[in-house]
N, CA, C and O atoms as CSV, one atom per row, in Angstrom:
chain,resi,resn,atom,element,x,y,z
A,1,UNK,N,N,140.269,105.557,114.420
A,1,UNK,CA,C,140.061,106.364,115.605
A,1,UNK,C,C,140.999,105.875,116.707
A,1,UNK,O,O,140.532,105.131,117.571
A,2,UNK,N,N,142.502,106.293,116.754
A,2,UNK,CA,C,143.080,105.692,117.169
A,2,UNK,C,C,143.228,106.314,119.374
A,2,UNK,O,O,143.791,105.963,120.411
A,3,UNK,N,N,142.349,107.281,118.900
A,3,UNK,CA,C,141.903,107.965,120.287
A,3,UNK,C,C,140.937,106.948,120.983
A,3,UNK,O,O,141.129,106.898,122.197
A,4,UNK,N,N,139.859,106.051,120.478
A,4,UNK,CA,C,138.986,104.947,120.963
A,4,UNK,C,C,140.469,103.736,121.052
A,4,UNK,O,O,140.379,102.971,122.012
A,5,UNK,N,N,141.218,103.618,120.527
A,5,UNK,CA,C,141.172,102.270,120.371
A,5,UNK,C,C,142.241,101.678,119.202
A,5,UNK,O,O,142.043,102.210,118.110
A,6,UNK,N,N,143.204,100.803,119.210
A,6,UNK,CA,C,143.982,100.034,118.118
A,6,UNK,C,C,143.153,99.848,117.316
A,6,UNK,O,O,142.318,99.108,117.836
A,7,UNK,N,N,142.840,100.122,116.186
A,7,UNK,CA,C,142.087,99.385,114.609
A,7,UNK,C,C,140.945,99.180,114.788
A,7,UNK,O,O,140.330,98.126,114.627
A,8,UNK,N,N,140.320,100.889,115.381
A,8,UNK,CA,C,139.111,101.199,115.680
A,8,UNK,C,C,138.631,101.893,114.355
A,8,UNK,O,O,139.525,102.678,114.038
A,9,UNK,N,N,137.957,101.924,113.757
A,9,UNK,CA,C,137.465,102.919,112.721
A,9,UNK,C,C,136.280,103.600,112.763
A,9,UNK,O,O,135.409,103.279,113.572
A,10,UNK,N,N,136.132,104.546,111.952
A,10,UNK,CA,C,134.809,105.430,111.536
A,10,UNK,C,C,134.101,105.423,109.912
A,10,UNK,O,O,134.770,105.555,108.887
A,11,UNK,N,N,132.657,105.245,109.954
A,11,UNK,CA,C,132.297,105.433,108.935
A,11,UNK,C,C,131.696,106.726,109.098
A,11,UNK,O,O,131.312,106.845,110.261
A,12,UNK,N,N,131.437,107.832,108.339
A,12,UNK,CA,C,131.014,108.737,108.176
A,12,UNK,C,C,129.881,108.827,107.077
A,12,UNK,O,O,130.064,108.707,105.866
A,13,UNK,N,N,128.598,109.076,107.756
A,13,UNK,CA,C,127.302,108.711,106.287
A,13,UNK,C,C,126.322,110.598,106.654
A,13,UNK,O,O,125.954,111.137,107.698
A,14,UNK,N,N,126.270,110.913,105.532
A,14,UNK,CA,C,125.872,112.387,105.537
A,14,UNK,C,C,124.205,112.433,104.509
A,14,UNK,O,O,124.383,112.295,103.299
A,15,UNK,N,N,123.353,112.537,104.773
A,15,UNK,CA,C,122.283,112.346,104.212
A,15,UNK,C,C,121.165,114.110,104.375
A,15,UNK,O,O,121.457,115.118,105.018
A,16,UNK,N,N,120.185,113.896,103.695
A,16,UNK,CA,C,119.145,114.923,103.976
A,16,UNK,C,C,118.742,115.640,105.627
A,16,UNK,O,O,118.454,116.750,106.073
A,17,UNK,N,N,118.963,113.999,106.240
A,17,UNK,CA,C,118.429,113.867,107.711
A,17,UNK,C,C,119.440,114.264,108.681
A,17,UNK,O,O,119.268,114.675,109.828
A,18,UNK,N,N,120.594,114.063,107.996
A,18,UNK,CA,C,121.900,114.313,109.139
A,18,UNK,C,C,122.875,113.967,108.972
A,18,UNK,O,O,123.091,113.425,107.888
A,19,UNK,N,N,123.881,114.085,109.869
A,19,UNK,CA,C,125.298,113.395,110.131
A,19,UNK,C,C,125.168,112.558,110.943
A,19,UNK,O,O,124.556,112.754,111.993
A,20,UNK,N,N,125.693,111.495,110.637
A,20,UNK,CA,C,125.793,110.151,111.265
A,20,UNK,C,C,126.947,108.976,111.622
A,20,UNK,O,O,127.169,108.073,110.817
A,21,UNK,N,N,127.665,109.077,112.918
A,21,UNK,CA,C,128.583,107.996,112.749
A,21,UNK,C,C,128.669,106.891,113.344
A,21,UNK,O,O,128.111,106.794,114.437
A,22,UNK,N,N,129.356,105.809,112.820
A,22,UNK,CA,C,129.696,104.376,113.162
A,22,UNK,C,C,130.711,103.975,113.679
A,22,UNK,O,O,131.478,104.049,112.720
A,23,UNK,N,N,131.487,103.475,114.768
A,23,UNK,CA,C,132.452,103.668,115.637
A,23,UNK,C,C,132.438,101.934,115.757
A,23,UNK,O,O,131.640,101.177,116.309
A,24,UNK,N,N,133.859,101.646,114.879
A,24,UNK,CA,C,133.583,100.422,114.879
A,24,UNK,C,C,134.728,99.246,114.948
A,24,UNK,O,O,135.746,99.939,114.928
A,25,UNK,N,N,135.264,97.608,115.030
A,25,UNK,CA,C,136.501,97.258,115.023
A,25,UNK,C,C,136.261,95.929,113.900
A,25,UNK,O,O,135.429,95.023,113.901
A,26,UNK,N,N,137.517,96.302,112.852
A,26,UNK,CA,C,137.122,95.675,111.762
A,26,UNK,C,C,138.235,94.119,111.905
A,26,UNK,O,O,138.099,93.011,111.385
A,27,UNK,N,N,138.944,94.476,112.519
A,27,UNK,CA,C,140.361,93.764,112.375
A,27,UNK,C,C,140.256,92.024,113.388
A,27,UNK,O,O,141.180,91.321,113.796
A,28,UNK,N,N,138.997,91.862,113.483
A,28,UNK,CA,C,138.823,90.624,114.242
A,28,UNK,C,C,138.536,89.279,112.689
A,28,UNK,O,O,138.103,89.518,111.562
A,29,UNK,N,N,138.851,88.354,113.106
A,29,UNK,CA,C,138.774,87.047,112.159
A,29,UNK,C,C,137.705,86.980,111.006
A,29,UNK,O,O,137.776,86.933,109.778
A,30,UNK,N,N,136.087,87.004,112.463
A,30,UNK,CA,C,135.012,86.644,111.934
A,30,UNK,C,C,133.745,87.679,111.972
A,30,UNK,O,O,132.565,87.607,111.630
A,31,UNK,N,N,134.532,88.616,112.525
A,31,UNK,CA,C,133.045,89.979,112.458
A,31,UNK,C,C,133.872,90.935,112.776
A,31,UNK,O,O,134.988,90.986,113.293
A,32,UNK,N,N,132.758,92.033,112.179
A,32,UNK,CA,C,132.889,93.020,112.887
A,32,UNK,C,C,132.135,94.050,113.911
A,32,UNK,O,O,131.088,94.634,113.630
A,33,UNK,N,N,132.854,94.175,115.160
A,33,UNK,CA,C,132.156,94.699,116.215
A,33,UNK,C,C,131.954,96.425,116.064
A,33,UNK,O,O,132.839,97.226,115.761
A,34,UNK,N,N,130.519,96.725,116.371
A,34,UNK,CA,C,130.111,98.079,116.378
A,34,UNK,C,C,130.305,98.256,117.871
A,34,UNK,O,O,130.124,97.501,118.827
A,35,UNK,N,N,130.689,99.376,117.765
A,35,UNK,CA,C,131.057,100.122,119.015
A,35,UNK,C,C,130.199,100.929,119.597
A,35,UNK,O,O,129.888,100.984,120.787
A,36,UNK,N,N,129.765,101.662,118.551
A,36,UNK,CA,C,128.878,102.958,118.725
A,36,UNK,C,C,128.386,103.312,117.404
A,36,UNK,O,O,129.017,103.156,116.359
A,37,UNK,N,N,127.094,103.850,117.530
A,37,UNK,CA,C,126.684,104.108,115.808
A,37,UNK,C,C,125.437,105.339,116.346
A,37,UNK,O,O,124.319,105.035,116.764
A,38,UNK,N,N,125.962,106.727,116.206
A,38,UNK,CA,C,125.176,108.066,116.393
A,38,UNK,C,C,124.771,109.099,115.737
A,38,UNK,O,O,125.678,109.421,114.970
A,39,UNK,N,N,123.804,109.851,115.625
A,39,UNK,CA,C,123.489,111.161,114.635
A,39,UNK,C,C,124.502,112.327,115.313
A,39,UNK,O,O,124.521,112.291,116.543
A,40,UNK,N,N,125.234,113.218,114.766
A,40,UNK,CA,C,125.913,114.288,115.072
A,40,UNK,C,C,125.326,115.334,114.871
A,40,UNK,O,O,124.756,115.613,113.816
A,41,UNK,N,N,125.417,116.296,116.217
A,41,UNK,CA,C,124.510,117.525,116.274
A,41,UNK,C,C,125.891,118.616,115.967
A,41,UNK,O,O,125.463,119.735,115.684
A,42,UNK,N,N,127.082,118.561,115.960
A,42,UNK,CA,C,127.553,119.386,116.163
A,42,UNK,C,C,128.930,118.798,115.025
A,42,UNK,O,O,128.802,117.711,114.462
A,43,UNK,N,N,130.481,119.863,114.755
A,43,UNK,CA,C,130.837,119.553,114.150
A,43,UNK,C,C,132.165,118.440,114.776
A,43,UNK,O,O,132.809,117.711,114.022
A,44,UNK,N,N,132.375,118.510,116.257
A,44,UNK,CA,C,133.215,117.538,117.230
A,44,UNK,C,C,132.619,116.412,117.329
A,44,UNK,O,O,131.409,116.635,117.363
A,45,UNK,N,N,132.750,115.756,117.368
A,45,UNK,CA,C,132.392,114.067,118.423
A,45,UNK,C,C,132.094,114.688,119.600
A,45,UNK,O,O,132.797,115.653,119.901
A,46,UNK,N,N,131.411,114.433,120.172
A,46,UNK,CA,C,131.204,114.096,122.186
A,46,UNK,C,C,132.223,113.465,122.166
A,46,UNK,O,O,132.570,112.844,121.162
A,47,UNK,N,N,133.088,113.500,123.554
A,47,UNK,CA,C,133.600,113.100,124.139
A,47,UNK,C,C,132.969,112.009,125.053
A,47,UNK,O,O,133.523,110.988,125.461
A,48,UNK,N,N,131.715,112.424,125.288
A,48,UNK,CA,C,130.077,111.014,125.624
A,48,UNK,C,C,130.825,109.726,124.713
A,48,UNK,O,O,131.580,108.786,124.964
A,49,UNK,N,N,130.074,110.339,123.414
A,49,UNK,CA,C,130.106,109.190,122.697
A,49,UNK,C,C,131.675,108.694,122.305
A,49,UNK,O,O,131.559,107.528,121.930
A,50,UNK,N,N,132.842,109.029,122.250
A,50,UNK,CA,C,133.804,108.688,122.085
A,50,UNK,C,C,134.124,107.485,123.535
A,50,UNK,O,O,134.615,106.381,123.300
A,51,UNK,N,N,133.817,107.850,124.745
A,51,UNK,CA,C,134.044,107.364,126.437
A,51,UNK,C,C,133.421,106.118,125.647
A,51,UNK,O,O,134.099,105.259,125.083
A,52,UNK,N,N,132.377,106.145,125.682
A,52,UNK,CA,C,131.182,105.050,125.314
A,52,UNK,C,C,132.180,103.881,124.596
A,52,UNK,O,O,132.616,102.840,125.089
A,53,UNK,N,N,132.351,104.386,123.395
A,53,UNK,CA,C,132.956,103.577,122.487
A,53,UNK,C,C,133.978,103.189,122.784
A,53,UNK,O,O,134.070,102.158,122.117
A,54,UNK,N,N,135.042,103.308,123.458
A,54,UNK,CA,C,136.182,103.097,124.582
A,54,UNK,C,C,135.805,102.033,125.564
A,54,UNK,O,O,136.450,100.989,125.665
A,55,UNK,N,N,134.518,102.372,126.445
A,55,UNK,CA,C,134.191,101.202,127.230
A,55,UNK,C,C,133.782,100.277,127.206
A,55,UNK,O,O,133.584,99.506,128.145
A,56,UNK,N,N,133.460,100.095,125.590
A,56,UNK,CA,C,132.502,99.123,124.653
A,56,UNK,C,C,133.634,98.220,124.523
A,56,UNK,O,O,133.717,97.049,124.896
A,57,UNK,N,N,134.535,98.986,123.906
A,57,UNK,CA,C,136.174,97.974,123.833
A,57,UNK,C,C,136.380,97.209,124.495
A,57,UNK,O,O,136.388,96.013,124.205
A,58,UNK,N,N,136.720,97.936,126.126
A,58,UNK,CA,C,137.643,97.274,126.693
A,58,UNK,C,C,136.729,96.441,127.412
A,58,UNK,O,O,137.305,95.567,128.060
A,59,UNK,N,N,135.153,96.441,127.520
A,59,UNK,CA,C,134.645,95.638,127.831
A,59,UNK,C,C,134.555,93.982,127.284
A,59,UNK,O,O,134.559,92.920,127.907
A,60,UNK,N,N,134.468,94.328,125.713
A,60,UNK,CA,C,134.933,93.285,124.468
A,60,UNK,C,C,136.516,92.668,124.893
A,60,UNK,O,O,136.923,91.520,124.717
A,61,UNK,N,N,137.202,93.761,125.470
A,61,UNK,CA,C,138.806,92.940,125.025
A,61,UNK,C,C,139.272,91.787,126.601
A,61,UNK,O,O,140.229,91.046,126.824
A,62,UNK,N,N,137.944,92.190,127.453
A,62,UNK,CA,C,138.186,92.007,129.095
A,62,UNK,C,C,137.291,90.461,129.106
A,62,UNK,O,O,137.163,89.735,130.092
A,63,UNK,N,N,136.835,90.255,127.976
A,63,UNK,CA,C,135.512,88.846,127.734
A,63,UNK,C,C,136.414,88.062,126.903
A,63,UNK,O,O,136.027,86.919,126.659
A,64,UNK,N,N,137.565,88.435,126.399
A,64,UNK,CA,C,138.086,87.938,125.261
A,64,UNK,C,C,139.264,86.266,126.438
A,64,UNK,O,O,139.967,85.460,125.828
């Protein structure tokens, strides 16, 4: 998700109950940080939840 973020990714999980995604950064040493993890009502992302996951970042990259 290179719209959130450098070596941001998405998991995409589709079940009975819903659409569901994980907004996440894999590329660190010793973990990996979730960003955002939401049910999808529609077939776009929010732009909500995309902001979110953006400020999650740079909040992470501003502690670093």
């Amino acid at each position: 998700m290179k719209s959130v973020g450098a070596g941001v990714r998405e998991i995409r999980i589709k079940d009975a109950a819903g659409a569901f995604r994980i907004i996440y950064l894999a590329n660190l040493p010793d973990r990996v940080l979730v960003l955002h993890a939401f049910q999808k009502k529609t077939q776009k992302t929010a732009q909500r939840d995309l902001e979110l996951a953006e400020r999650r970042l740079d909040l992470w990259n501003r502690t670093l």
